[in-house]
Backbone bond lengths (Angstrom), bond angles and torsions (degrees), N, CA, C in turn:
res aa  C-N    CA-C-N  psi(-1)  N-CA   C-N-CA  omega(-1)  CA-C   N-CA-C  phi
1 X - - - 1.434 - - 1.526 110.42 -
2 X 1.369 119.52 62.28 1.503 124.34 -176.97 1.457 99.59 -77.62
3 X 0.993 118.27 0.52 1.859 102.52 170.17 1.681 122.09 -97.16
4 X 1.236 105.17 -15.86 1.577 132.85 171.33 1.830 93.37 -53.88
5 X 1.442 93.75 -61.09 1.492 110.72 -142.00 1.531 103.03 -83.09
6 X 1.589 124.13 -20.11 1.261 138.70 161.57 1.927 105.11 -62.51
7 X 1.389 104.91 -65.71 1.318 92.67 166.67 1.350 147.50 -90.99
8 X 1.318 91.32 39.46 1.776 119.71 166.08 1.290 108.13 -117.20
9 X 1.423 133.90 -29.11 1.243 122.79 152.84 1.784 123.16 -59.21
10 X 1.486 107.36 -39.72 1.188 112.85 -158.16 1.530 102.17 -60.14
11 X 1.815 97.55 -50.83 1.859 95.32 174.55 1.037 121.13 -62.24
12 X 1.586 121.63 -10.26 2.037 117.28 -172.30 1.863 87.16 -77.84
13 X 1.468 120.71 -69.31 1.133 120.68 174.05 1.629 136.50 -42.44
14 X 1.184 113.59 -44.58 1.306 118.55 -161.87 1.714 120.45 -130.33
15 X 1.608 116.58 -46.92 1.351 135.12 -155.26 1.341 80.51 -89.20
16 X 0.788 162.53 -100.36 1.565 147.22 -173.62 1.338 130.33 -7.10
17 X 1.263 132.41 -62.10 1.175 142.26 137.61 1.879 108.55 -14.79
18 X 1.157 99.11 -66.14 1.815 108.66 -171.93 1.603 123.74 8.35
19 X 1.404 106.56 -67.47 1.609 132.29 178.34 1.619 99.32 -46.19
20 X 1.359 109.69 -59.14 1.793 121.89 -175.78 1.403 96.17 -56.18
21 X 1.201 121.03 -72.72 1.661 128.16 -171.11 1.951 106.64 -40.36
22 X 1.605 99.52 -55.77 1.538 102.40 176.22 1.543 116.76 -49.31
23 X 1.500 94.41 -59.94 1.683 102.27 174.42 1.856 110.48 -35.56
24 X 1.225 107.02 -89.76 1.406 118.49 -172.32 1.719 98.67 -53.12
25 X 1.048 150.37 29.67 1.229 155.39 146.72 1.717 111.48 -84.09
26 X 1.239 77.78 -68.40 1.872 85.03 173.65 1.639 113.69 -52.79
27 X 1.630 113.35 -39.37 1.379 115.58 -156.69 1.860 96.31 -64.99
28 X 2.026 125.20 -58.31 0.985 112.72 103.78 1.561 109.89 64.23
29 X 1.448 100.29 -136.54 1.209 122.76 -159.18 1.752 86.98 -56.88
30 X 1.075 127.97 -66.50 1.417 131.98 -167.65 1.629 101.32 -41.37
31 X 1.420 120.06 -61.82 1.680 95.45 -171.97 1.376 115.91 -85.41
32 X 1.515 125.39 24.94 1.253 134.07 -162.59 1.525 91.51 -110.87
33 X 1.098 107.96 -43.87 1.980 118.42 -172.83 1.146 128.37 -42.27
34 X 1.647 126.86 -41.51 1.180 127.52 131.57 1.400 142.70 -28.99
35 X 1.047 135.92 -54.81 1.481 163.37 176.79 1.723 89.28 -60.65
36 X 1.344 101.19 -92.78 1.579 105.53 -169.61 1.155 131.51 -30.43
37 X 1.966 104.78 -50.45 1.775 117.37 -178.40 1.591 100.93 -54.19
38 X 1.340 127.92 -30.72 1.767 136.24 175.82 1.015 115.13 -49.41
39 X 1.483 114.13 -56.60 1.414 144.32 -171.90 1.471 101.10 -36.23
40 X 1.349 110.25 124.19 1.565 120.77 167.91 1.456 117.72 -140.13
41 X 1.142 135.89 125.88 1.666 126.07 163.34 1.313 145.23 -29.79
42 X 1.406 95.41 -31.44 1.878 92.69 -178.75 1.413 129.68 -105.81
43 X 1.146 115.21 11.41 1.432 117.64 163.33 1.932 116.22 -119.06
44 X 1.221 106.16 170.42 1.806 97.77 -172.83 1.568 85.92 -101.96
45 X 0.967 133.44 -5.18 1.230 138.54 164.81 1.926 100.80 -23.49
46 X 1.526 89.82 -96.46 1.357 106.01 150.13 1.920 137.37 14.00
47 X 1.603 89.17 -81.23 1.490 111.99 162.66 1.265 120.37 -32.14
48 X 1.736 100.14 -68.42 1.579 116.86 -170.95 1.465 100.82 -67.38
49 X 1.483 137.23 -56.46 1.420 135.57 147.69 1.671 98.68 10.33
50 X 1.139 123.87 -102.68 1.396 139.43 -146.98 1.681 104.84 -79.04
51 X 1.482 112.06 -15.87 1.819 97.03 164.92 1.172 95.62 -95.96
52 X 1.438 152.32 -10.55 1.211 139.72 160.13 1.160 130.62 -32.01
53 X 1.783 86.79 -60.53 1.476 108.38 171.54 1.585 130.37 -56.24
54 X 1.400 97.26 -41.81 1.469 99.59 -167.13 1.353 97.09 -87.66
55 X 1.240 146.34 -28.80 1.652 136.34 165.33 1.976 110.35 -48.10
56 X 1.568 105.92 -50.28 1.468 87.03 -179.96 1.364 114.20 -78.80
57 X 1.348 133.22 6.30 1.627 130.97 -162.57 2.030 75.63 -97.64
58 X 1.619 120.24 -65.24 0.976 118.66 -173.83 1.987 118.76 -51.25
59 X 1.545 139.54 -51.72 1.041 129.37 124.57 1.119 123.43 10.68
60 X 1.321 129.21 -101.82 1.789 148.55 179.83 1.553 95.83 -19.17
61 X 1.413 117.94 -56.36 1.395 137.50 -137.74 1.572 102.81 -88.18
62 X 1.574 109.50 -63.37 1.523 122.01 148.37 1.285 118.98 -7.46
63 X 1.887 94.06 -89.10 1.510 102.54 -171.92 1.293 123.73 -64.13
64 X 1.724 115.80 -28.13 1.268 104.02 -162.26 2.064 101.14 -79.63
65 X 1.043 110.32 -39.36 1.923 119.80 174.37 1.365 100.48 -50.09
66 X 1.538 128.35 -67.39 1.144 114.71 -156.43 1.140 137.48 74.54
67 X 1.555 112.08 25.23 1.238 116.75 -147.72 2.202 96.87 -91.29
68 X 1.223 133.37 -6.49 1.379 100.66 175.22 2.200 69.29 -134.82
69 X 1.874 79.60 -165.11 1.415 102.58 -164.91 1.695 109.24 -58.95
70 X 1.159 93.13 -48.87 1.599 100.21 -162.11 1.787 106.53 -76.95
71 X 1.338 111.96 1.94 1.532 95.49 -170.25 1.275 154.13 -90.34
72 X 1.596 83.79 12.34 1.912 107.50 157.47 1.921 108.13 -83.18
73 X 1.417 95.27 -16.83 1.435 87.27 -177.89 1.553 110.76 -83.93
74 X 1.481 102.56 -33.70 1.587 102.21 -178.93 1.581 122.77 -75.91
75 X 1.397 101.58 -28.76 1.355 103.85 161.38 1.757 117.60 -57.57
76 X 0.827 137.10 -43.55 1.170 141.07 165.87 1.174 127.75 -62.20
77 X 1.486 123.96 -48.65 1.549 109.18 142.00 1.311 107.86 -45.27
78 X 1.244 148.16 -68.58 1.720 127.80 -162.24 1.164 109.36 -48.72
79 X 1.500 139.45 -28.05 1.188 131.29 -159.25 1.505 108.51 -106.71
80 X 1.573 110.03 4.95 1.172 126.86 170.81 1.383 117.26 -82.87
81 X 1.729 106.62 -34.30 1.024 120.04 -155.33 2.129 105.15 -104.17
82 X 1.637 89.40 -1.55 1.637 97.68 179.81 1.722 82.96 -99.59
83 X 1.030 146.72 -75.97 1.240 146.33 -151.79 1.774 104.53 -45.01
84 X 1.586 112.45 -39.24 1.503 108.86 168.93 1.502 110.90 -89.35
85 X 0.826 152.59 33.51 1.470 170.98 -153.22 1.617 93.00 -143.02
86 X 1.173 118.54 -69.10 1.303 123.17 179.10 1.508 130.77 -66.89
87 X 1.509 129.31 -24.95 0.889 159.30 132.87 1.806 109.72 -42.02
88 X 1.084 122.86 -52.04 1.395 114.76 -172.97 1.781 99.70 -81.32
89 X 1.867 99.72 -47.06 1.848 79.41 -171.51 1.530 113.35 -77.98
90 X 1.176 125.17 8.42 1.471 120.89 158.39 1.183 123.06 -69.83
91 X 1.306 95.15 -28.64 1.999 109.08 -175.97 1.930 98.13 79.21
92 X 1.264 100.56 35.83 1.467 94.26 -178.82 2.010 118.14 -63.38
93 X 1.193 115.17 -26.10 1.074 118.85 -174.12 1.631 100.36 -104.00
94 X 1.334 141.37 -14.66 1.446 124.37 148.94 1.744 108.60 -56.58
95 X 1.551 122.47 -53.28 1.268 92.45 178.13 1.668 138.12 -103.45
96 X 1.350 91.86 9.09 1.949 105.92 157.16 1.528 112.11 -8.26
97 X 1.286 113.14 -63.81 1.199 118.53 -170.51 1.316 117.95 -72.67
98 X 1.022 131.92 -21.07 1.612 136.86 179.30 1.721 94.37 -56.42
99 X 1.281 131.36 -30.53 1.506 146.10 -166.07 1.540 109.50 -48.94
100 X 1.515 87.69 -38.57 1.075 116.31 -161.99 1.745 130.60 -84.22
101 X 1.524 103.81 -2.26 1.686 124.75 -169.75 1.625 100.92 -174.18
102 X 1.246 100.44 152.27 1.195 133.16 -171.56 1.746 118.56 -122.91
103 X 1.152 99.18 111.07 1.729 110.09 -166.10 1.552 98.11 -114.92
104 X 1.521 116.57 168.19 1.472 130.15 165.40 1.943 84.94 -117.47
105 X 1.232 111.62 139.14 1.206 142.70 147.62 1.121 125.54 -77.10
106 X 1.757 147.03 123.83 1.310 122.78 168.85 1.502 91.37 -147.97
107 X 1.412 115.82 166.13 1.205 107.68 158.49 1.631 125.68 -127.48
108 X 0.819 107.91 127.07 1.720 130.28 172.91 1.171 149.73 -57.76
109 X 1.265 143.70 131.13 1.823 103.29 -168.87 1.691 89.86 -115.07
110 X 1.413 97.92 158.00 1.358 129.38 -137.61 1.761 97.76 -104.33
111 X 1.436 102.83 -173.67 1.614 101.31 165.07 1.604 128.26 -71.49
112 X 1.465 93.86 -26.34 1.660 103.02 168.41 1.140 127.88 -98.35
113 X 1.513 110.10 109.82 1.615 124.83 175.26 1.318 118.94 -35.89
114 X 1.877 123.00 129.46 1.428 110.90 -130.40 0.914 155.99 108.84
115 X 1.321 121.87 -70.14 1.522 171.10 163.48 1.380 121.17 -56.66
116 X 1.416 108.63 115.74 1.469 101.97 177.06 1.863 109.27 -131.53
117 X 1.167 107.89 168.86 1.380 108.30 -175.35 1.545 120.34 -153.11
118 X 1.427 118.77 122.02 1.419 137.14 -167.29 1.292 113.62 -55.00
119 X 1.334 117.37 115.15 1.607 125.03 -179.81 1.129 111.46 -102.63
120 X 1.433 131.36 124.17 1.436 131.26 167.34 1.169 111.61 -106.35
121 X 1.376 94.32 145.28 2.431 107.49 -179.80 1.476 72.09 -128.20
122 X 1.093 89.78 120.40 2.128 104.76 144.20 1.449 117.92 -93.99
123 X 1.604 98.35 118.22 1.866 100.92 -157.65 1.644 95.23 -96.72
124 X 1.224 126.96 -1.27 1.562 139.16 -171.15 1.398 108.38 172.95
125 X 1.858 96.84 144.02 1.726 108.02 154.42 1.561 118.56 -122.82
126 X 1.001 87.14 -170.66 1.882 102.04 166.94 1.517 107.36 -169.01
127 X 1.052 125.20 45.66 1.478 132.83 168.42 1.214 111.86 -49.79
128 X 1.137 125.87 -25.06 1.751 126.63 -152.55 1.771 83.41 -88.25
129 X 1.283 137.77 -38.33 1.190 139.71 -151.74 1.803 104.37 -95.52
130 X 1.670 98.42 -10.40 1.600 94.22 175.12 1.198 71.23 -100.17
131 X 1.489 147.95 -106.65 1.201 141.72 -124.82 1.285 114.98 -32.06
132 X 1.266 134.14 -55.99 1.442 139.26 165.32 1.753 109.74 -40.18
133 X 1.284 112.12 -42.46 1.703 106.44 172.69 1.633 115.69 -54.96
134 X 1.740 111.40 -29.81 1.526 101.85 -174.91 1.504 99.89 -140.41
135 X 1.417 111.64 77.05 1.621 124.24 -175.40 1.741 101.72 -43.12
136 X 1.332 108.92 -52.51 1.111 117.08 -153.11 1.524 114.54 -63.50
137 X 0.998 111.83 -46.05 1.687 147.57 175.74 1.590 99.10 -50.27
138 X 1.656 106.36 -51.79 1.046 117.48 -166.91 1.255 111.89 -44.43
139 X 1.488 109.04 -79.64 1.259 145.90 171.59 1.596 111.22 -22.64
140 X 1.266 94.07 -48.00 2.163 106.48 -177.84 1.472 92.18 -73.13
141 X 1.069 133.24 -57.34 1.397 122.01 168.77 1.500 138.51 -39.78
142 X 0.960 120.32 -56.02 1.482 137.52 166.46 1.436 106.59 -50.02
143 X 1.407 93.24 -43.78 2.086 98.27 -173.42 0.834 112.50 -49.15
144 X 1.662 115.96 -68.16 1.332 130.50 152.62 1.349 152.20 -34.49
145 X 1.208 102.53 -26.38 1.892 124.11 160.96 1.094 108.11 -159.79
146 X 2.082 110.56 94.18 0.673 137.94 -168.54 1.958 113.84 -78.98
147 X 1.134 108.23 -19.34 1.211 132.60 -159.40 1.951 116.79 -108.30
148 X 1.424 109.52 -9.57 1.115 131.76 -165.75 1.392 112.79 -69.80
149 X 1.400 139.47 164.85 1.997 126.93 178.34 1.594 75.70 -97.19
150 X 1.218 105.85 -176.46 1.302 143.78 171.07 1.257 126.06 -57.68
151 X 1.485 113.98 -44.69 1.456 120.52 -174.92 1.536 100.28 -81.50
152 X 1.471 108.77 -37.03 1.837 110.39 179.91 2.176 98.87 -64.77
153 X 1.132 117.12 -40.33 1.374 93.82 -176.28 1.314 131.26 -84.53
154 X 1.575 109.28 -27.22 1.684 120.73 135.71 1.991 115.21 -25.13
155 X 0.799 109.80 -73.27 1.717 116.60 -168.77 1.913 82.25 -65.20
156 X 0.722 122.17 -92.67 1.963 122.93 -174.90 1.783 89.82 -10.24
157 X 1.648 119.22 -74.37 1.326 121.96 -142.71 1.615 105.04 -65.46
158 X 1.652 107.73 -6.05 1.470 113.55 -165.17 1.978 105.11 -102.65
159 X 1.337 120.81 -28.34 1.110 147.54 143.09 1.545 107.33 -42.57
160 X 1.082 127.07 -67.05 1.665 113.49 -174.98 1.516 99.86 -100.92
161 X 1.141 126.68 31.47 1.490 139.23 125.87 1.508 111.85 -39.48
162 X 1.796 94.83 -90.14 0.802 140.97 -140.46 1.512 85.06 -64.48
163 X 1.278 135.82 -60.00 1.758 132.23 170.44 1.316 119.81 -56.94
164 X 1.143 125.47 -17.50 1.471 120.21 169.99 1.658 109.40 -92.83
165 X 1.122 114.54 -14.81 1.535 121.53 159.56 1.567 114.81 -57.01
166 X 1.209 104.33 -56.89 1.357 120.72 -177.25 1.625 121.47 -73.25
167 X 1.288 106.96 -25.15 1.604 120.03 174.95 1.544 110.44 -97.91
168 X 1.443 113.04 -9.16 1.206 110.79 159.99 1.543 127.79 -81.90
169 X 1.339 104.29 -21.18 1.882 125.10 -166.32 1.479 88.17 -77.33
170 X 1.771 109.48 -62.05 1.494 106.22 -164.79 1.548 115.83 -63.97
171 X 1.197 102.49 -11.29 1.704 97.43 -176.48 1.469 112.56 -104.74
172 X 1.081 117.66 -5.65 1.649 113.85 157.77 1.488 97.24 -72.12
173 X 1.582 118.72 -69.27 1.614 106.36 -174.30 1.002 128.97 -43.74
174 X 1.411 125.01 -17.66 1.697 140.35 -165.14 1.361 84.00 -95.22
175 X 1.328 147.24 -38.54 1.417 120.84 -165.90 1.935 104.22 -115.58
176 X 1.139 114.33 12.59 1.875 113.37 165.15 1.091 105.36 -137.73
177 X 1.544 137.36 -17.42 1.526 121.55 -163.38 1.484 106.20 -54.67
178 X 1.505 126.19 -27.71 1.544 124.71 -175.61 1.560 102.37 -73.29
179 X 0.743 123.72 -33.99 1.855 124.60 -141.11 1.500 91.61 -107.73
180 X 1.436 116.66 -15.25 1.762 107.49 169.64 1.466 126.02 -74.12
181 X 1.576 93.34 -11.96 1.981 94.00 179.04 1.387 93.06 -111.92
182 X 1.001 126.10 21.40 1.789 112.36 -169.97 2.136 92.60 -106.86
């Protein structure tokens, strides 16, 4: 009678549980429903959306159990790692620097009938007060385009921001994402 004995294992293992599994299925779908109905394909917008999510659901869950040594610490890396997640898909550090000067926008029409084309007046800066925010950045910049105005090494210094933001996120996850469920 190996079918008895299959489903006498199945309930020691699994069919018991069931109700819990059903429950937290539903619970689940309910705080997932939001998020998802958003959910669209063509932007990474999107993407970052739903690891957002699942780092603070994972976080919450972490910290609040407590279940090994490190897991107030790992929770905190996750929530380190949602805040630059959030920061990168905003593009907060591509436009940092805009903070920093004050332009009129207008648009113009151009040589081609039709056609128009974006004029900028910069009516004020304060570059000197971002550059001092990221010495380091600075410095790699300038090195590198030594010859550049101000507003061009501003937009550059906000650009390799914006990748060291992002190469910082993936490389915390690259070195704990395993060791947070373990």
């Amino acid at each position: 009678m190996k079918i008895f004995e299959n489903i006498r294992l199945w309930w020691k293992f699994e069919g018991r549980y069931y109700h819990k599994d059903f429950i937290n299925g539903v619970k689940n779908l309910i705080r997932w429903f939001p998020i998802i109905w958003k959910d669209r394909d063509w932007d990474v917008h999107f993407i970052w959306s739903l690891m957002i999510q699942k780092l603070k659901f994972q976080a919450k869950y972490i910290g609040d159990k407590d279940r090994h040594m490190s897991a107030k610490r790992d929770a905190e890396i996750m929530m380190t790692c949602v805040r630059l997640m959030e920061k990168v898909s905003e593009e907060f550090y591509h436009m940092e620097y805009m903070d920093y000067h004050e332009s009129d926008y207008n648009w113009i029409e151009s040589d081609m009938p039709g056609y128009k084309k974006l004029d900028i007046v910069q009516k004020s800066e304060n570059f000197d007060e971002y550059f001092k925010k990221y010495p380091l950045v600075y410095k790699k910049i300038k090195e590198k385009y030594p010859e550049e105005s101000k507003d061009r090494i501003a937009m550059k210094m906000s650009f390799e921001n914006h990748i060291r933001a992002r190469k910082t996120l993936f490389k915390l996850m690259e070195n704990n994402i395993e060791r947070w469920w373990e």
